[in-house]
N, C-alpha and C positions, 0 to 999 in steps of 0.2 A: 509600483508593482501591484497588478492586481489579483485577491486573492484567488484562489482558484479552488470551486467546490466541485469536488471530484467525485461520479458516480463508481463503485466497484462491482463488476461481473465477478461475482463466486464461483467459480466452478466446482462441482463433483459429482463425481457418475456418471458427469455428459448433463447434469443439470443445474440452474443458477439455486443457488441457496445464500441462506443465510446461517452462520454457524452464534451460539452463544458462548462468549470465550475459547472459541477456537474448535470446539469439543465436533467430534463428526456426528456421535448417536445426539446432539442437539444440535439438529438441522429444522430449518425450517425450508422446503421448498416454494419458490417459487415462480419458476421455467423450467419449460423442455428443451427450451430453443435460445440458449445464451445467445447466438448472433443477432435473432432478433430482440432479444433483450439489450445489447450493446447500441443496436440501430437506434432504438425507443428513445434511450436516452439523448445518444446525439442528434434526433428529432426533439426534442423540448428543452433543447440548450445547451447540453454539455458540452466544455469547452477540450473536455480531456477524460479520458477513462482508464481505471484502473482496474485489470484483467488478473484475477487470479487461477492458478490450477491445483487447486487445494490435493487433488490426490498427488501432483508431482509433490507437493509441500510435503507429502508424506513418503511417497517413492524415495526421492530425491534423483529424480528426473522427470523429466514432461511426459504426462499421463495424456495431456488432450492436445497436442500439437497441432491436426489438423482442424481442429475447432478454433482454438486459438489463433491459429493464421488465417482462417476463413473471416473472422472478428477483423484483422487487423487487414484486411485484401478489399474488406467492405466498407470498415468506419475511414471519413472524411475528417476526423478529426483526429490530434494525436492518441496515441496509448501507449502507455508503460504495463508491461508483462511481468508479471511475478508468479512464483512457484519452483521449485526443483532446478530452478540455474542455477548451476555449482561450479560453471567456470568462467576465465572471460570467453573463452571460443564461441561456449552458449551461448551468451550472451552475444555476438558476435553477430551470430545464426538468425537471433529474434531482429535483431537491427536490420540485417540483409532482409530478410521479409517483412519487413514495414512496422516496425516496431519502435517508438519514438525512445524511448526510453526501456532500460530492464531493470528488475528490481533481486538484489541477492541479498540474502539474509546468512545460511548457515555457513557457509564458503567463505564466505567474505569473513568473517567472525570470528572462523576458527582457524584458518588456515593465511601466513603472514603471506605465502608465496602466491594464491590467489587470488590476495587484498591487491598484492602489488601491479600482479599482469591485469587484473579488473581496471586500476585506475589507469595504467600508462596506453590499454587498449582500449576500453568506453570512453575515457574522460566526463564529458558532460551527461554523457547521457548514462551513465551510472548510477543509481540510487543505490546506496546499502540501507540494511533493514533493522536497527537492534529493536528489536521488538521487546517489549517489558511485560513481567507478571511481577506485582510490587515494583518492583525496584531495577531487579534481574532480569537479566538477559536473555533469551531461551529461542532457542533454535529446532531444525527437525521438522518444522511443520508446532513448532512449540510445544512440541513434548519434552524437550529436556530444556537443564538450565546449565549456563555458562558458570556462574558465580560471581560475573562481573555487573556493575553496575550501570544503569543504562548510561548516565553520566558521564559515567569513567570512557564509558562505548565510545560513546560520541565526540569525545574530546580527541579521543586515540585515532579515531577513522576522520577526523578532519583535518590531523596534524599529518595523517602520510597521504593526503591529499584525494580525498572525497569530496566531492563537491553539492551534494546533496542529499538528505536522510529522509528517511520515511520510520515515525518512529508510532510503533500503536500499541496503548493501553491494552493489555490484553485481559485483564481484569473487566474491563468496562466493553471490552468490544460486543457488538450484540445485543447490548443489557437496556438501551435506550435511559438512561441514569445519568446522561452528562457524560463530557470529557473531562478529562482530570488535567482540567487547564494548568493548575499550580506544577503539576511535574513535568507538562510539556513549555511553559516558562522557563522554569531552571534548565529543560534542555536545549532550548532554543540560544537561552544565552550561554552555554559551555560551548555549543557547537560554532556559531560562528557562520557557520552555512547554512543556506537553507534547508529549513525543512518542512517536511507534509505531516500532520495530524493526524493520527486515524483513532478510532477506539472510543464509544459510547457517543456521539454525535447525538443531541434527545431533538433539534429545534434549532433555530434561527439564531436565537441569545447563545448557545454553544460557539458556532461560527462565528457572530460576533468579538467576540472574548477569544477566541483564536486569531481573527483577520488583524485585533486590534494589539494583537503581539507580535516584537519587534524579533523579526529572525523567521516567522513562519506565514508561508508563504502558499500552504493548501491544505484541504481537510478532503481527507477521504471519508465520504457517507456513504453508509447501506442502510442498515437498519431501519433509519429514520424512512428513507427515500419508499424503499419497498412496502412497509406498511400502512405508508399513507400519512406518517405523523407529520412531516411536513414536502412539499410538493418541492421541486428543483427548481422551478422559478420563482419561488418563494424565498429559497435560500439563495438565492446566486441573487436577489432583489435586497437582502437583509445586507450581504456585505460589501451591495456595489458602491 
């Protein structure tokens, strides 16, 4: 399996940002023009992109739809969509317009009967999202918290047949500080499935120390990418 470092288009406003722990008043801009920022990347190697729509994350529904399918009508490579899917049908919709994958977080999490029509109508191309702050689980665009444990998350959404996680430090995301490899270990081994990394990526040795654990299978970077701390060919060269 080869790992796969995954660039993320931010969206909000209609522009590519960067958020620190999620927070919107901590944005840092950096495009006017997410599609040409999606292009960029699958111009200097990316094998996959990860598309979010940070205001549906907060709506909870799709705020930039026609941005986001412009992204996915352009890139020649795959993409997974996240933001405000809260059903499978959504999810349905992002797949009919060229969406390799979609990613649900609060739907999926909180609701048994959305978990279930998700897996029996995406299957593969389903990612669920428990995203963590400590420990906890937190939904909304990560304003609230579940009270479950990412843990307990992941064990539960693999046993009623989830076939792929996306799980991000949300403490770390942003922060360039490291990933907090020791807790996406423990997740990687309760889940059983694979899963995607996200959340504090600082460098190369990060990606390493994730490519080199048994269960996980990609790392979504921003921070790192956009500011220059390390380049994408640098990284996709560290964990080939």
């Amino acid at each position: 399996m080869t790992f796969e470092v995954i660039p993320s288009v931010d969206i909000l406003g209609g522009q590519v940002v960067r958020l620190r722990r999620g927070e919107p008043g901590a944005k840092t801009v950096y495009s006017d023009d997410p599609v040409a920022v999606a292009k960029d990347w699958e111009a200097q190697g990316a094998v996959r992109l990860h598309v979010v729509d940070l205001d549906g994350a907060l709506a909870g529904e799709p705020s930039h739809q026609e941005m986001v399918t412009e992204i996915l009508r352009r890139a020649e490579i795959p993409v997974q969509v996240a933001g405000g899917i809260r059903s499978a049908e959504a999810g349905r919709r992002w797949i009919a317009s060229g969406a390799d994958r979609v990613v649900l977080g609060t739907a999926a999490l909180t609701d048994l009967d959305v978990l279930h029509e998700c897996v029996d109508l995406l299957g593969s191309r389903l990612v669920v999202a428990p995203d963590a702050l400590g420990r906890e689980v937190r939904i909304a665009g990560w304003t609230a918290g579940t009270g479950e444990d990412v843990v307990d998350a992941v064990r539960r959404l693999a046993a009623v047949g989830v076939q792929r996680l996306l799980v991000t430090d949300i403490g770390q995301d942003g922060m360039l500080e490291g990933a907090n490899v020791e807790l996406l270990r423990e997740v990687a081994a309760a889940a059983r499935v694979p899963v995607i990394a996200s959340g504090g990526v600082a460098g190369v040795d990060d990606l390493r120390a994730l490519a080199d654990t048994d269960g996980i299978e990609g790392a979504i970077v921003g921070q790192a990418l956009y500011t220059g701390a390390i380049k994408l060919s640098q990284a996709m060269a560290g964990v080939a």
